[in-house]
N, C-alpha and C positions, 0 to 999 in steps of 0.2 A: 549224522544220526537219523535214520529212520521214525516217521510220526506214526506213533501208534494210534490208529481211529479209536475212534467212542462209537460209534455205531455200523451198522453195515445198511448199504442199499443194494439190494438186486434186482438188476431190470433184465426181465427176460422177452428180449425182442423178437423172441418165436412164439408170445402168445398174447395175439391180437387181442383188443377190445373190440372197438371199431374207432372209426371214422370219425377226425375229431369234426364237428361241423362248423363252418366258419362262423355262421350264427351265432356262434356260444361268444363270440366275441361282440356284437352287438351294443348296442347304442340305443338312447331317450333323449328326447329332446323337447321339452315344455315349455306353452308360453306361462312362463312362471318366472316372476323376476327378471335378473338381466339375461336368461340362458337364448334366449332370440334375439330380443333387442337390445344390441348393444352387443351382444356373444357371437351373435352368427350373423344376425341382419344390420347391416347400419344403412342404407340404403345407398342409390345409386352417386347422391349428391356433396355425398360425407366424404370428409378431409382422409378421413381413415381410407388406407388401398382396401378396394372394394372388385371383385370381378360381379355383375347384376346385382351391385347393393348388396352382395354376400362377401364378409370379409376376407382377404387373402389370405395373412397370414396363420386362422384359423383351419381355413381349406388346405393350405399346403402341410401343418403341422398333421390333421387328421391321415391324407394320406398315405403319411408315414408308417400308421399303427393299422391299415389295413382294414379301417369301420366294415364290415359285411354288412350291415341292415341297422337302420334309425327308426324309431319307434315316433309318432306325431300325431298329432299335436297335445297329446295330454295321454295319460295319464285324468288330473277330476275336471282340467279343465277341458277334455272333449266330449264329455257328459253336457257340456252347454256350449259347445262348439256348432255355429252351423256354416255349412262349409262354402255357401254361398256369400259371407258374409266376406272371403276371400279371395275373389274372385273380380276380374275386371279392370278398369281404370283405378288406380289406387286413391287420386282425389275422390275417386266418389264411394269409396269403400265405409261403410259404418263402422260408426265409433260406439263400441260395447263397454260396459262394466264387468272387470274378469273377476267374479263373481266368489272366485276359489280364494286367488292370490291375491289378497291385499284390496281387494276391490278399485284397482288402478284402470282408467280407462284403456282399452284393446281396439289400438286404430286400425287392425286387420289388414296393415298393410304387406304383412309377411301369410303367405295363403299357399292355396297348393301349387299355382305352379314354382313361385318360390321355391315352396320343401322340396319341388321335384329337381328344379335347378340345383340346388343345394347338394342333393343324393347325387347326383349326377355329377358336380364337379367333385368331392370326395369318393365316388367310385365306390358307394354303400347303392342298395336296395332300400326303397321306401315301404316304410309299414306303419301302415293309417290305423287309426284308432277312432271308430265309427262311433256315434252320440246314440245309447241308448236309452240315457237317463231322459233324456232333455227332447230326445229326436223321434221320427215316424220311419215307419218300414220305407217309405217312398222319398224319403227325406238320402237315408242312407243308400238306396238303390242308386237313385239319379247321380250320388256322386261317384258310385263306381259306372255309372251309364258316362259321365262327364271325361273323367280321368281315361277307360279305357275300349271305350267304342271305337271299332275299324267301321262301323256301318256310318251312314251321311243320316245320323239322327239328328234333331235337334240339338240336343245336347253337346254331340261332337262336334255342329257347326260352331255353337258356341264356343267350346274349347280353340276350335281354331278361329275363331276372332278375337280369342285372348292371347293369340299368340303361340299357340299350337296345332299343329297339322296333324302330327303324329301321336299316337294316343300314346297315353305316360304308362301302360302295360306293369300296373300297378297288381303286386301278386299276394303280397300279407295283408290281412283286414283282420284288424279285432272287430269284435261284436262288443266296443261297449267297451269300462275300463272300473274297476271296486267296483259292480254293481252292488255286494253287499256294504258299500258304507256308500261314497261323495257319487258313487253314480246309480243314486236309486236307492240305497237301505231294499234291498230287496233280499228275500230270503230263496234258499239256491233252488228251490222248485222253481218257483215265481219265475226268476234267473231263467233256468232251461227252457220253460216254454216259450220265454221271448226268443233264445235264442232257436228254437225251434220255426220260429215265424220269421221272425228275421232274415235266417239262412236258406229259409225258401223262396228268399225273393233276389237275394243275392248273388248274382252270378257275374262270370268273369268278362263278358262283353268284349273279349280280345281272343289273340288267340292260346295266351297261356291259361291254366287252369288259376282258381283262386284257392288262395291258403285260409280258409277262416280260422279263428282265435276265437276260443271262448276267453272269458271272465273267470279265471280258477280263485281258488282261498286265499287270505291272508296271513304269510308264516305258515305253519303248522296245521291248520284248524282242517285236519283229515275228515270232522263230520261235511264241511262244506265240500270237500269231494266227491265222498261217498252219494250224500243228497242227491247230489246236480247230477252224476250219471245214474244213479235208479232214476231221477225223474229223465233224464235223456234217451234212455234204454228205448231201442228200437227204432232211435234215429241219431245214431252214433255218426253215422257216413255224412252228417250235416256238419261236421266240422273237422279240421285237418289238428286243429291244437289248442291245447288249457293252459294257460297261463298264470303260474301264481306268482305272488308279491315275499321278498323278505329284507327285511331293513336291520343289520344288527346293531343298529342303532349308533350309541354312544356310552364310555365310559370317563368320568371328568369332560375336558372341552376337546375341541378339535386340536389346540395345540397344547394344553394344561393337563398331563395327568400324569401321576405315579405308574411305579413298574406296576403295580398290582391292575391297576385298573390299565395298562396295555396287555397286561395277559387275558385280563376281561372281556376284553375288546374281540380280543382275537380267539377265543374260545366263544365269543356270540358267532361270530363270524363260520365258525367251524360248523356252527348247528345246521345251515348250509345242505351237509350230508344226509341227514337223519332225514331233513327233508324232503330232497330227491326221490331218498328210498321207501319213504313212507306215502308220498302220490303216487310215485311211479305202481307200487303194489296195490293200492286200490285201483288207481288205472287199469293195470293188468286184467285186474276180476273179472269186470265188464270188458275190455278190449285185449286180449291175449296176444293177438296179433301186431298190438301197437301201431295201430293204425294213424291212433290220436298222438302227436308228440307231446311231451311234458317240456316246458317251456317257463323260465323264470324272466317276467321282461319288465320287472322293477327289483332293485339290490341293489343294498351300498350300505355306508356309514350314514347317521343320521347324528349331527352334531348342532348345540347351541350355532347361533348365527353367531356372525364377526361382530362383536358391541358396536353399536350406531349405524349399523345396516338394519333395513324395514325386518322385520320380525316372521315377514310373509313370503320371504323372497327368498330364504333358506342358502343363502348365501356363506360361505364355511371354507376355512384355511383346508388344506390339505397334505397333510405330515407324512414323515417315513413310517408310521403306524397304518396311516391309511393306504399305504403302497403293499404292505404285509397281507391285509387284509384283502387287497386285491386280489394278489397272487395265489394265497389261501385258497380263494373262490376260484380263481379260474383253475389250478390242480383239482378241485373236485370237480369240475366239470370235468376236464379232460378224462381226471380218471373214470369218470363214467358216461364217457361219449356215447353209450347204449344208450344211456336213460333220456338225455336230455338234445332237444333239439336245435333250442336257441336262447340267450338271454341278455338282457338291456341292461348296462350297470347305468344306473342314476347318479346324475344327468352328464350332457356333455361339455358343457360351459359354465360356470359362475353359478353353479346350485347343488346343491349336496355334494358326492364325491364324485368333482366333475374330471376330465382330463384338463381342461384349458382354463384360466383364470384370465379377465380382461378388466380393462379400467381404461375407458376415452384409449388412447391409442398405444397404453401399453398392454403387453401380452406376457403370459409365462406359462410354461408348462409345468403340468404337479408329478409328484412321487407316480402319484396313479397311471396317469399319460408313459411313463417310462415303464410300469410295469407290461402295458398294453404294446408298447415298442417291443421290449424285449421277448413277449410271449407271442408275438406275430405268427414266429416259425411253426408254432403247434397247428394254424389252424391250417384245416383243409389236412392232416398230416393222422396217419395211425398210431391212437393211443394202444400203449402197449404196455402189460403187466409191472409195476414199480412195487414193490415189497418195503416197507423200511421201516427195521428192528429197531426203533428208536424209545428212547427213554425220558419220563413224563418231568415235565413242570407242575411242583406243587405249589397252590395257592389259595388265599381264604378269602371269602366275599361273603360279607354277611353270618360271620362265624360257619363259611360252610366249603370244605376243602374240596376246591375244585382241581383239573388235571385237563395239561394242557401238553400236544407232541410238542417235543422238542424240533424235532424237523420231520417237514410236512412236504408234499412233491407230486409231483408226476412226470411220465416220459412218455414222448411220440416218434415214431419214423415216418422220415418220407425219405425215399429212394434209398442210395446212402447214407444217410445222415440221421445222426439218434439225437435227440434235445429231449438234456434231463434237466427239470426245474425242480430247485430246491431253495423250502424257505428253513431260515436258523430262526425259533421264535426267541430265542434269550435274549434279554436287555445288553445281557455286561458281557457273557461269554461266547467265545467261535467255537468251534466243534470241528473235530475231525472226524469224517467220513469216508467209511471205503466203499467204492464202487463196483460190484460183481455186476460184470452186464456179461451177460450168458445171452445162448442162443445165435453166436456167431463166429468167426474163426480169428479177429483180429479187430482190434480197439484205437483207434487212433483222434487223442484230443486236438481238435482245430479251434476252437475259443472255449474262455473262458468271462465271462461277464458279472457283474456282483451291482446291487444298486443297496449299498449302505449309507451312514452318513455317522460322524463322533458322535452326535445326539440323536437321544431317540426320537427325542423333539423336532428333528428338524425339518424343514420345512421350506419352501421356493415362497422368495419374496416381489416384490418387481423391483426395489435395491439387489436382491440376492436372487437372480432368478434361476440360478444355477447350481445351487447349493446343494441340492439333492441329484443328483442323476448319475448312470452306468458307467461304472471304469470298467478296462479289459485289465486282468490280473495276469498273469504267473499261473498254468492251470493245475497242473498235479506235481505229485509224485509218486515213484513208481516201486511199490513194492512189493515183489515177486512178482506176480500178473496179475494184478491189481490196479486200481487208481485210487491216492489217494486224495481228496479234497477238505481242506479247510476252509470252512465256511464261518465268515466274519459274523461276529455277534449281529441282530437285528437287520439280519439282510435277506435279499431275494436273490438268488444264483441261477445262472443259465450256463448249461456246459452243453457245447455242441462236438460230438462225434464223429469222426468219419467208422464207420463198419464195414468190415466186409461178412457178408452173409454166408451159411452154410448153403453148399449144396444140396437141391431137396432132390434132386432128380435120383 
């Protein structure tokens, strides 16, 4: 007997978006709690497998999910970051007060050639995050003079006495990170004209060009947009990208919460959208050409810490709610590869909704980490038109009826191949989906992938560190020329394609 779908998708692979960029898949990495030390760096002399004091089974796990660009070292902490304070013989590196996080001593022995070593064995791009709150124009100059002079400066020689010959051809630079709150409370005039001074003095000292990054809004707040390009207007060509922050927070805890408040959750998470399209159109005003990219390089869940971890350290389980939530996000990037050019989900080890959880020498990977596996395929790959007729989740919050899709997606191609990602947001029930992929002469499914779990709760432990992650299904059925798919309650689904294209000629 033939399943009859509940809803229809059509993905029409003859009408490009653009380009998904690999960027959107991106990476943060802060000294903030264990996410450096102990997450990434244990150093050269620890029990733990280590390749330069940088841990292995970390680096090999990353990898796998393809990191394009790690955002360093802060976020509030590089508002008081100075970057010489990293540099050098590590015995004689100062020992700082990290000022943000928990006020824990910062023995700086993780610095830039670390982060660079580090970028370099995971096979990501570094992107520095320069000290405006805290720092001077020549403060921040010399370190892009440090990292990437080809000339026999001072500077370079130094670099190569620490152990580098060849300059680190370092190509992303923010200008600064929250200037309106932990770096500077400055309001977004204020904001432009440093960055105006700033980016004059900022150049690339190598031979690749520099990407600078402003300081965008936090969430929503389109008047902090609007502000900073009137007061930037006419020195637009001073930076390559704006950067805003969105955190949908939390509803209940990381692993304690009703259906209601997972549909919460993931309806924060949705807002995401409105986002996008509300900077990217004041962008537009002033830059029509899109010359500046619209750039998200802090997102994620923001959950209660784990009980009896520091309170400062933002340390947080990671559920099959927060893999939902993942996937959510990265489908509206995809689907709007025009808008957006790059973005950092927070963080990458042991703090908010990281991919990797550690503890002394155990290791686990989260819900999250597998949705990043599995969404690998899209990047670098053409987003292309997904439609899906889907019907709403009702729910009340605060006596006030909110509506949430049932299933949520996007599709990309590269070469042959079409990868359609689809999330089910229902707790209890799977949903059958038909598949109209139009725009070519013949359909051929080669995988099928699901990352569910029996609870919605569930969650990788370091007893269970397996508990959540990707099975290969059973992928269609076929009725008439159609596919049909059954997508498992509370899951993230990847169906990969073979196509054969129309002739255009």
């Amino acid at each position: 007997m033939s399943i009859q779908p509940d809803i229809k998708v059509i993905v029409e692979t003859d009408c490009p978006i653009a380009t998904i960029n690999p960027n959107i898949y991106g990476h943060f990495a802060e000294h903030l709690g264990y996410c450096i030390y102990g997450g990434i760096w244990v150093g050269e002399n620890s029990s733990i497998k280590n390749n330069r004091g940088i841990r292995s089974d970390v680096v090999e796990a990353l990898k796998k999910i393809k990191p394009s660009v790690v955002r360093w070292p802060g976020g509030c902490f590089a508002d008081d970051y100075h970057w010489r304070d990293g540099i050098g013989p590590g015995e004689s590196r100062p020992r700082r007060i990290n000022l943000h996080w928990g006020k824990v001593i910062e023995d700086n022995s993780f610095g830039t050639h670390e982060f660079i070593e580090f970028c370099r064995q995971i096979g990501a791009e570094p992107y520095i995050c320069g000290n405006v709150g805290s720092g001077t124009v020549r403060e921040m100059k010399d370190w892009l003079e440090y990292m990437n002079s080809l000339k026999d400066s001072t500077l370079a020689q130094e670099r190569a006495a620490n152990g580098s010959l060849q300059p680190f051809n370092v190509k992303y630079f923010g200008i600064g990170n929250e200037n309106w709150g932990c770096g500077g409370n400055m309001s977004a005039e204020y904001y432009a004209n440093e960055v105006k001074r700033y980016s004059t003095f900022l150049h690339p000292f190598g031979e690749k060009p520099l990407y600078k990054i402003a300081c965008g809004p936090c969430g929503d707040d389109a008047n902090w947009t609007r502000r900073f390009f009137e007061a930037l207007e006419g020195h637009l060509g001073l930076i390559q990208g704006f950067a805003a922050h969105y955190y949908c927070g939390t509803s209940g805890t990381a692993t304690e919460y009703t259906d209601t408040q997972w549909y919460d959750l993931l309806h924060k998470a949705l807002k995401m959208e409105s986002l996008l399209l509300k900077h990217r159109a004041i962008m537009d005003e002033f830059d029509p050409e899109r010359k500046i990219s619209l750039i998200v390089d802090e997102w994620g869940t923001w959950h209660p810490v784990i009980p009896g971890t520091h309170p400062r350290f933002f340390h947080q389980q990671n559920s099959l709610r927060d893999a939902l939530v993942a996937a959510l996000t990265l489908d509206i990037f995809n689907r709007h590869a025009d808008k957006i050019a790059m973005a950092n989900i927070a963080q990458l080890v042991n703090v908010l909704q990281a991919m990797i959880l550690t503890k002394d020498k155990n290791f686990l990977l989260t819900p999250t980490y597998h949705v990043y596996e599995m969404y690998a395929v899209h990047q670098g790959a053409q987003s292309v038109r997904c439609n899906i007729n889907t019907d709403e989740i009702h729910f009340n919050i605060e006596d006030e009826t909110r509506l949430l899709p049932r299933v949520a997606g996007s599709a990309s191609m590269k070469n042959d191949l079409l990868n359609l990602s689809l999330v089910n947001t229902h707790t209890r029930e799977p949903i059958a989906v038909e598949l109209d992929i139009r725009g070519c002469l013949s359909v051929q499914v080669k995988e099928y992938r699901v990352l569910t779990a029996d609870d919605i709760h569930a969650h990788n432990t370091f007893n269970e560190p397996e508990r959540v992650q990707p099975v290969s299904k059973s992928p269609t059925e076929i009725v008439e020329e159609n596919l049909i798919v059954t997508l498992p309650a509370a899951s993230v689904n990847l169906i990969t394609c073979k196509i054969k294209v129309k002739d255009t000629k």
